[in-house]
PDB file with SEQRES, HELIX, SHEET and CRYST1 records, atoms N, CA, C and O in Angstrom:
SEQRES   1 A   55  UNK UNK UNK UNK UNK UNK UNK UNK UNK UNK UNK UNK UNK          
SEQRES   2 A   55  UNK UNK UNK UNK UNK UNK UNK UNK UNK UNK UNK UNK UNK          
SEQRES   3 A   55  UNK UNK UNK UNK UNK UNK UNK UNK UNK UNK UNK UNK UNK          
SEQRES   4 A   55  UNK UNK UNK UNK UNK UNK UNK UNK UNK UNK UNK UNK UNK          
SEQRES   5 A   55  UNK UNK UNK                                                  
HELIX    1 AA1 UNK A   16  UNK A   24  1                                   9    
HELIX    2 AA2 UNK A   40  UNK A   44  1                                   5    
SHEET    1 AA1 2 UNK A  34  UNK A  35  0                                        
SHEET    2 AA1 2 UNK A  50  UNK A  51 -1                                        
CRYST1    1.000    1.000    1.000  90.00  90.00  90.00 P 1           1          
ATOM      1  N   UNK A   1     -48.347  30.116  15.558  1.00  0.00           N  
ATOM      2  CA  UNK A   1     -47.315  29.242  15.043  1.00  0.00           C  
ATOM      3  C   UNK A   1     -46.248  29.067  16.114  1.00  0.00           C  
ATOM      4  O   UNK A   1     -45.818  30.025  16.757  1.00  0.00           O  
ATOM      5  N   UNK A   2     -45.806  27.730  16.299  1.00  0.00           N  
ATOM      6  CA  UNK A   2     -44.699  27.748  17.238  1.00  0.00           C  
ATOM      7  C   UNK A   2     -43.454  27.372  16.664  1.00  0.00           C  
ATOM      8  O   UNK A   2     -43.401  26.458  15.841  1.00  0.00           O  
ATOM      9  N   UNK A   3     -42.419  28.022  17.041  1.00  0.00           N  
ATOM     10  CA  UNK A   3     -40.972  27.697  16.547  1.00  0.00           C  
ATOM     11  C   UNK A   3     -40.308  27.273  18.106  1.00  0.00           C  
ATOM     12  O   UNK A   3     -40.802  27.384  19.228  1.00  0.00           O  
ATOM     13  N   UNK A   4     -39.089  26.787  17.695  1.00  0.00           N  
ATOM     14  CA  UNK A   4     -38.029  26.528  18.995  1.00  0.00           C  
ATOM     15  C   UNK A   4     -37.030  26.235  17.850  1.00  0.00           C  
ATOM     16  O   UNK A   4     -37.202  25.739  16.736  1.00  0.00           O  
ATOM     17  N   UNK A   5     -35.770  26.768  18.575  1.00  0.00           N  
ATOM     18  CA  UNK A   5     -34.281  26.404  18.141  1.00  0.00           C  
ATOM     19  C   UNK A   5     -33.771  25.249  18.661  1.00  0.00           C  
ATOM     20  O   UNK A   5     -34.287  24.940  19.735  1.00  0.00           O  
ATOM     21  N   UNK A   6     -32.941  24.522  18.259  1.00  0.00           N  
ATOM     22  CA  UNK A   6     -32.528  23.220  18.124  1.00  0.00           C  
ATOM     23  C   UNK A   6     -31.189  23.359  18.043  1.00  0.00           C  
ATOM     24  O   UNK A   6     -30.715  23.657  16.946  1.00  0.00           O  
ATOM     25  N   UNK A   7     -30.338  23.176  19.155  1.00  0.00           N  
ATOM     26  CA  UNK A   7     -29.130  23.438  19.307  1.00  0.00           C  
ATOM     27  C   UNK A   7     -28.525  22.065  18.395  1.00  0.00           C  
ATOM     28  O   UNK A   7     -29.229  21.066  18.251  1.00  0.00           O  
ATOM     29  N   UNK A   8     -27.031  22.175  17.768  1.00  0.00           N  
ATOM     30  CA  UNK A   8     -26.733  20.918  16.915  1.00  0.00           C  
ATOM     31  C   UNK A   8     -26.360  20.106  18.158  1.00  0.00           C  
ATOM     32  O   UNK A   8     -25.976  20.590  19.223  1.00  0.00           O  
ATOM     33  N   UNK A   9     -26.493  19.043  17.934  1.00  0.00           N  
ATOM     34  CA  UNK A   9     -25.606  17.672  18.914  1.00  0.00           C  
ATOM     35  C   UNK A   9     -23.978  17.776  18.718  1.00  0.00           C  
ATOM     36  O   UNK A   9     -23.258  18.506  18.036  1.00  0.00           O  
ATOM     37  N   UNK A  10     -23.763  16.801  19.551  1.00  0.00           N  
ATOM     38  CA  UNK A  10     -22.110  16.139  19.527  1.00  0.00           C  
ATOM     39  C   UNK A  10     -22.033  15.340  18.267  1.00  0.00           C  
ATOM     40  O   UNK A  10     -22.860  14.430  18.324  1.00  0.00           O  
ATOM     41  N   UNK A  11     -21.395  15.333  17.220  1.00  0.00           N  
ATOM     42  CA  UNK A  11     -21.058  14.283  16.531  1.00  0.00           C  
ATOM     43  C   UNK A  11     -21.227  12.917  17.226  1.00  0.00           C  
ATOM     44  O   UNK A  11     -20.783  12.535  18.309  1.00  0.00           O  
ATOM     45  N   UNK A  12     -22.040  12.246  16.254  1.00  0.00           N  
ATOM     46  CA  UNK A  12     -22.276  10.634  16.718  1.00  0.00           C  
ATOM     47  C   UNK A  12     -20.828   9.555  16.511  1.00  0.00           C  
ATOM     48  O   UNK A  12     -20.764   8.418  16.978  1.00  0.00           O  
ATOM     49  N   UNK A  13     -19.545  10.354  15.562  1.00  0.00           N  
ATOM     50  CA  UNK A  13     -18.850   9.469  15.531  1.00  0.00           C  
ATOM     51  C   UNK A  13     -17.589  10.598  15.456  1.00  0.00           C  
ATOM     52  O   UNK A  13     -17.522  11.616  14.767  1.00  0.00           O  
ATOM     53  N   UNK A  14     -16.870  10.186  16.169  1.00  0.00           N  
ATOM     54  CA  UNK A  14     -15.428  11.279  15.881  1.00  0.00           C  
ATOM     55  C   UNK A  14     -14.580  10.356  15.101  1.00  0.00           C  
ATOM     56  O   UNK A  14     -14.729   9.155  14.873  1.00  0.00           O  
ATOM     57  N   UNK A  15     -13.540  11.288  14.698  1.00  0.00           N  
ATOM     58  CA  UNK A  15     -12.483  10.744  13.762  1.00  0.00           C  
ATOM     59  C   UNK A  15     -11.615  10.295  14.772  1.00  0.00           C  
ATOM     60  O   UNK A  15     -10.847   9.416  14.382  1.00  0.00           O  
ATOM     61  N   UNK A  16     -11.507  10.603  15.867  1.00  0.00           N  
ATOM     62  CA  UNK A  16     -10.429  10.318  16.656  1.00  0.00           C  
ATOM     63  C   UNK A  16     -10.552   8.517  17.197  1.00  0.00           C  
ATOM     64  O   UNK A  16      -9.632   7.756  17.494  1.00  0.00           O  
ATOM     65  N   UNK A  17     -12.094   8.251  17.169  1.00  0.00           N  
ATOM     66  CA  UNK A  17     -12.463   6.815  17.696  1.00  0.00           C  
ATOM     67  C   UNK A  17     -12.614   5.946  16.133  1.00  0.00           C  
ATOM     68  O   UNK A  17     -12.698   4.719  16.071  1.00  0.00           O  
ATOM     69  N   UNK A  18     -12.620   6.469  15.446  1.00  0.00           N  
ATOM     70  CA  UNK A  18     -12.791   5.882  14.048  1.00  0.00           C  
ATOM     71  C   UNK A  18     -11.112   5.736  13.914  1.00  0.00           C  
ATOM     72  O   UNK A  18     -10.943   4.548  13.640  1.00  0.00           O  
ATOM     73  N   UNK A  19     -10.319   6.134  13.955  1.00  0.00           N  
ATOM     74  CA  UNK A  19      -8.300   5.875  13.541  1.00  0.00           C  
ATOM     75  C   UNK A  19      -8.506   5.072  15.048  1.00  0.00           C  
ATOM     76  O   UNK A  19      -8.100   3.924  14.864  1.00  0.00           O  
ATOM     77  N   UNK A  20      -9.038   5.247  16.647  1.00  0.00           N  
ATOM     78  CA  UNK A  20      -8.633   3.910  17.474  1.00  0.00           C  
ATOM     79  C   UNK A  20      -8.692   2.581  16.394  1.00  0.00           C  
ATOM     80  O   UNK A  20      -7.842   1.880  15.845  1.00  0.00           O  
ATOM     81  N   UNK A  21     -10.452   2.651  16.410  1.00  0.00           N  
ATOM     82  CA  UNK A  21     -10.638   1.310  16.078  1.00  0.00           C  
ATOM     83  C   UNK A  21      -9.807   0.852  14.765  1.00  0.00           C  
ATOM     84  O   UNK A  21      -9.201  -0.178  14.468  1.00  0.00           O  
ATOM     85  N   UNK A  22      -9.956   1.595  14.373  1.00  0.00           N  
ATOM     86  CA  UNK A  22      -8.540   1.248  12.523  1.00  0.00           C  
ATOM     87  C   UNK A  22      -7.353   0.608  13.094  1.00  0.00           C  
ATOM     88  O   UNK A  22      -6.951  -0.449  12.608  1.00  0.00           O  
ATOM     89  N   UNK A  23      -6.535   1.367  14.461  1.00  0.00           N  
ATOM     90  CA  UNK A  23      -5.514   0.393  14.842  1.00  0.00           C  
ATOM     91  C   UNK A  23      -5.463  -0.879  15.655  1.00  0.00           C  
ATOM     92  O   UNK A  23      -4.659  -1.810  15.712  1.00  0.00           O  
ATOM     93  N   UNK A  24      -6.786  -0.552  16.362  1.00  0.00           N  
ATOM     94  CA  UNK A  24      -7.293  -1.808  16.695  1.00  0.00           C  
ATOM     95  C   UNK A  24      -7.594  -3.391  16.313  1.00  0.00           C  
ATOM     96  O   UNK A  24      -7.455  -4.461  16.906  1.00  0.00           O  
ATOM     97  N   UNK A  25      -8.039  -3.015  15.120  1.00  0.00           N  
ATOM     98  CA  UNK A  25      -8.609  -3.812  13.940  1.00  0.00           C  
ATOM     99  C   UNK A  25      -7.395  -4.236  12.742  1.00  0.00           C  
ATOM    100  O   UNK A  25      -7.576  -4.968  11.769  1.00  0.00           O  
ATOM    101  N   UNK A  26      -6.407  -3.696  13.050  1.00  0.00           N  
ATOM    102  CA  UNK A  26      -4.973  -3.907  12.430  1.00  0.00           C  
ATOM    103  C   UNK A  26      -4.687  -5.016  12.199  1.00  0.00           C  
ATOM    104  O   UNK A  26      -4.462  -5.597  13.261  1.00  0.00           O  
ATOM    105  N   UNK A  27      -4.535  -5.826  11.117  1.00  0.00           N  
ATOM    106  CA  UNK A  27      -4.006  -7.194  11.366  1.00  0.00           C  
ATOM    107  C   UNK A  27      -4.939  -8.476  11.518  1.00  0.00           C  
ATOM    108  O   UNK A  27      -4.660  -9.646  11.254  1.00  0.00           O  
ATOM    109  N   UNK A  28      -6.414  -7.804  12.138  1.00  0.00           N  
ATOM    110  CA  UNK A  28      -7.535  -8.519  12.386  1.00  0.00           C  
ATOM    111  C   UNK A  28      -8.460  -8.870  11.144  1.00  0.00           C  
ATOM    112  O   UNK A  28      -8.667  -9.970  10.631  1.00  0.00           O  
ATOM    113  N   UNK A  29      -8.904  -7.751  10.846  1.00  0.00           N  
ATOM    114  CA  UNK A  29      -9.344  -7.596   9.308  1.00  0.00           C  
ATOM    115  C   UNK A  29      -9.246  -7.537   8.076  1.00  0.00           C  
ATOM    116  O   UNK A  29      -8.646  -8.596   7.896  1.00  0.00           O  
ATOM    117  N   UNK A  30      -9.369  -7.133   7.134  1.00  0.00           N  
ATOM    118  CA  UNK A  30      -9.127  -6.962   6.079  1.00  0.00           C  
ATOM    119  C   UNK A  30      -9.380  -6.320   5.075  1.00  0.00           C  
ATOM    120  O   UNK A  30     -10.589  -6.540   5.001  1.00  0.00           O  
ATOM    121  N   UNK A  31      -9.068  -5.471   3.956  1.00  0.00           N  
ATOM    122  CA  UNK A  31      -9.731  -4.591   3.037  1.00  0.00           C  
ATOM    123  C   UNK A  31     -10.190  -5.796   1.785  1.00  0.00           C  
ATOM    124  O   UNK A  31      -9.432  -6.559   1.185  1.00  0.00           O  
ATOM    125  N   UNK A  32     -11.758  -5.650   1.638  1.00  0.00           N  
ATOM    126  CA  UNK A  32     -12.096  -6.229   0.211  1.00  0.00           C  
ATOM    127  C   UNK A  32     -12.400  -5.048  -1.193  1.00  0.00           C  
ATOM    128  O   UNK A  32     -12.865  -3.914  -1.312  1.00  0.00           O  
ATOM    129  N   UNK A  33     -12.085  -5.628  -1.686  1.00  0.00           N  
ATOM    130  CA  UNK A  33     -12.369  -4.524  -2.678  1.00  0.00           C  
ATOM    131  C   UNK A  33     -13.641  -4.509  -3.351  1.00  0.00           C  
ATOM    132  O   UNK A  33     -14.431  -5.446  -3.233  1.00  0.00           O  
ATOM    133  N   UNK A  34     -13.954  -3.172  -4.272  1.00  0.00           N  
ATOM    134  CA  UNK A  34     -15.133  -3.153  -5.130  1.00  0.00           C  
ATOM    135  C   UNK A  34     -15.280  -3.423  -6.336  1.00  0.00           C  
ATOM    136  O   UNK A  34     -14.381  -3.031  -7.080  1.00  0.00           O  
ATOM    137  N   UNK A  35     -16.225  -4.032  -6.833  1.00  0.00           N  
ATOM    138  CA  UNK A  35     -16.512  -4.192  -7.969  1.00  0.00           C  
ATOM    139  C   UNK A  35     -17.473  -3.379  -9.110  1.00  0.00           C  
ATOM    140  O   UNK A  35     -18.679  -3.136  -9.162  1.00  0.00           O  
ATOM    141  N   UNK A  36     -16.738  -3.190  -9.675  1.00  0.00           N  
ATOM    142  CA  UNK A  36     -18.784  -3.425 -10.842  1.00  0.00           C  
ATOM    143  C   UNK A  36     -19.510  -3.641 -11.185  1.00  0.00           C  
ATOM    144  O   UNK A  36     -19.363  -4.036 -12.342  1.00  0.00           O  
ATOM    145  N   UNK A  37     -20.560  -3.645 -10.820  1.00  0.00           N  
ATOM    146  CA  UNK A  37     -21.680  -4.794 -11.754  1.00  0.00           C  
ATOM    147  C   UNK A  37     -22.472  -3.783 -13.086  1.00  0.00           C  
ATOM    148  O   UNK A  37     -23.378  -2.949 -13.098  1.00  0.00           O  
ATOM    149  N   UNK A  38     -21.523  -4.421 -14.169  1.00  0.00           N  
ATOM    150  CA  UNK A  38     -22.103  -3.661 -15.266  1.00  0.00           C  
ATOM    151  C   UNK A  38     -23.221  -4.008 -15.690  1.00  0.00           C  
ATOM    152  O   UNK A  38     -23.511  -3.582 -16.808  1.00  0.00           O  
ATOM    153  N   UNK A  39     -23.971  -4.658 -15.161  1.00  0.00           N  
ATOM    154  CA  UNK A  39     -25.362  -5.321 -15.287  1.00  0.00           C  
ATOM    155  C   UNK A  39     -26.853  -3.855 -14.476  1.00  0.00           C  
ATOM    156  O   UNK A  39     -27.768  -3.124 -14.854  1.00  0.00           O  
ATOM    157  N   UNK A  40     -26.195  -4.221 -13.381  1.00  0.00           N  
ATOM    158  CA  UNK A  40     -26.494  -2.897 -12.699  1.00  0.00           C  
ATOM    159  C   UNK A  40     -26.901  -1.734 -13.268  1.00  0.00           C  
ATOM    160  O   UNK A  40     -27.963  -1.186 -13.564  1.00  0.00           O  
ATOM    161  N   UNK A  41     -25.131  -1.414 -13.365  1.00  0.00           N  
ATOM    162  CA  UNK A  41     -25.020  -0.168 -13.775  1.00  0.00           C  
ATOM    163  C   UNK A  41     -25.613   0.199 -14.978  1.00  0.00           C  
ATOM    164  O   UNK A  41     -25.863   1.404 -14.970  1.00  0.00           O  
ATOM    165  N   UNK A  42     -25.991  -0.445 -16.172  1.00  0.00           N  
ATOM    166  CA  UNK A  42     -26.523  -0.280 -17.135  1.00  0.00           C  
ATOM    167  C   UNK A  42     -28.186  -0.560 -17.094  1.00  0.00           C  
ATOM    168  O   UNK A  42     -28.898  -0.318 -18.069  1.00  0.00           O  
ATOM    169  N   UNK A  43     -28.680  -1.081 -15.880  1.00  0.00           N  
ATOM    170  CA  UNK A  43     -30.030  -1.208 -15.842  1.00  0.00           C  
ATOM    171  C   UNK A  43     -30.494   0.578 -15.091  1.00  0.00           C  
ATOM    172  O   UNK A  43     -31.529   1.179 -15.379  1.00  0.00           O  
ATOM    173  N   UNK A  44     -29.535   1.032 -14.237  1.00  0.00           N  
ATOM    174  CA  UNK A  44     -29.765   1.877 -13.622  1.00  0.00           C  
ATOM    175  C   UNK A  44     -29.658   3.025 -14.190  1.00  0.00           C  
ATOM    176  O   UNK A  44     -30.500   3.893 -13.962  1.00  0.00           O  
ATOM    177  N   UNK A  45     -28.331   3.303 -15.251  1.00  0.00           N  
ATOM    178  CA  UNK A  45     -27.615   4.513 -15.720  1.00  0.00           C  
ATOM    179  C   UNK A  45     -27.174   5.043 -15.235  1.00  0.00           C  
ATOM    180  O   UNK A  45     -27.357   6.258 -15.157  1.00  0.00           O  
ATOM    181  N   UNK A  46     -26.089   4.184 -14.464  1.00  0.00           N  
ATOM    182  CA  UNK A  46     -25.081   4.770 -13.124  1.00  0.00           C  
ATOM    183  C   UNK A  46     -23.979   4.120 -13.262  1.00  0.00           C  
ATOM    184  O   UNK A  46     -23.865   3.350 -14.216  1.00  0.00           O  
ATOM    185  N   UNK A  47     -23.055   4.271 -12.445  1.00  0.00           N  
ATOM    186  CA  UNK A  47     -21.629   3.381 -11.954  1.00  0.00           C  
ATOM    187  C   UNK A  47     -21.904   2.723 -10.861  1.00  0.00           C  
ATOM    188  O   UNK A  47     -21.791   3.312  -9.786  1.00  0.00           O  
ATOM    189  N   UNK A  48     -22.323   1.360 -10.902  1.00  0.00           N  
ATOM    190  CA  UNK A  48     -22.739   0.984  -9.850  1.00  0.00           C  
ATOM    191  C   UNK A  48     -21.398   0.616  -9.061  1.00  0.00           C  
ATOM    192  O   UNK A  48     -20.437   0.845  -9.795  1.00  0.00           O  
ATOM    193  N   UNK A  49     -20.925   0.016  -7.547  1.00  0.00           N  
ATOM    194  CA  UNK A  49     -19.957  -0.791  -7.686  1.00  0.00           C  
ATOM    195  C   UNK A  49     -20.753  -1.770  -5.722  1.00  0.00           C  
ATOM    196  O   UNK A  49     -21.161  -1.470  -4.600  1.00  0.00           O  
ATOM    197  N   UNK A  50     -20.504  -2.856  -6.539  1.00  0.00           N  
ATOM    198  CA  UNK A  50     -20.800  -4.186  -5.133  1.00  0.00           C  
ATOM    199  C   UNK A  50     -19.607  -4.019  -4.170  1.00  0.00           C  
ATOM    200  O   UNK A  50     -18.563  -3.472  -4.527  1.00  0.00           O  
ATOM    201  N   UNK A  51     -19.832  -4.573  -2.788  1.00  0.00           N  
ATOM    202  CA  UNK A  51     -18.603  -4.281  -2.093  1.00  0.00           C  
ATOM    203  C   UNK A  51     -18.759  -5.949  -1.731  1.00  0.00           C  
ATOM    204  O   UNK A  51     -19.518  -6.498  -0.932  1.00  0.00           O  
ATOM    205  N   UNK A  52     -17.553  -6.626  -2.807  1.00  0.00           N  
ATOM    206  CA  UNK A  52     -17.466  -8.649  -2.485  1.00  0.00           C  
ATOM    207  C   UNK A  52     -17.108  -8.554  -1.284  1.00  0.00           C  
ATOM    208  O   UNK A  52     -16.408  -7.611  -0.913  1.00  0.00           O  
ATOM    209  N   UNK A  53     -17.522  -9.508  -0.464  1.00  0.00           N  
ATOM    210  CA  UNK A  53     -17.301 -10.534   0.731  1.00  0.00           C  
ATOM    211  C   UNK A  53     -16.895 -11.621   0.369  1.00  0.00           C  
ATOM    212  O   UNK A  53     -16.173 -12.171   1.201  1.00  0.00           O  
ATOM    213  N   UNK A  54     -17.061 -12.141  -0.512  1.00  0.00           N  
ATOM    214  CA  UNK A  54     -16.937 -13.776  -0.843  1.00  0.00           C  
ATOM    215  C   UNK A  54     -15.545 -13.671  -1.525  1.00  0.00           C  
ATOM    216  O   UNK A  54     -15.084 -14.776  -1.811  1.00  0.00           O  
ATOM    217  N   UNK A  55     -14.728 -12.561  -1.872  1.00  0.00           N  
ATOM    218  CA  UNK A  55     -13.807 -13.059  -2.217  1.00  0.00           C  
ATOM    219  C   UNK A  55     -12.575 -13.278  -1.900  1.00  0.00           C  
ATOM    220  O   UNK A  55     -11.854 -13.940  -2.645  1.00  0.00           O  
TER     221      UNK A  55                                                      
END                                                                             
């Protein structure tokens, strides 16, 4: 049987480049909000929620 250890990696995303781009993106973008689709959610037996673009 062969084993080997697997050292962990670097994080693929730091928090520190995730708050750049947030101030970056300041003013540029925009927050949309979520919805429900109780259609969904009741086909599934969950809380579903859509994330609109269109609105």
């Amino acid at each position: 049987m062969h084993s080997e250890t697997i050292a962990p990696s670097a994080p693929a995303v730091l928090l520190k480049n995730v708050e750049q781009a947030a101030r970056n993106l300041h003013g540029v973008i925009y927050e949309t909000l979520l919805q429900q689709n109780l259609g969904l959610s009741a086909a599934y037996d969950a809380t579903i929620y859509l994330k609109r673009e269109d609105l």
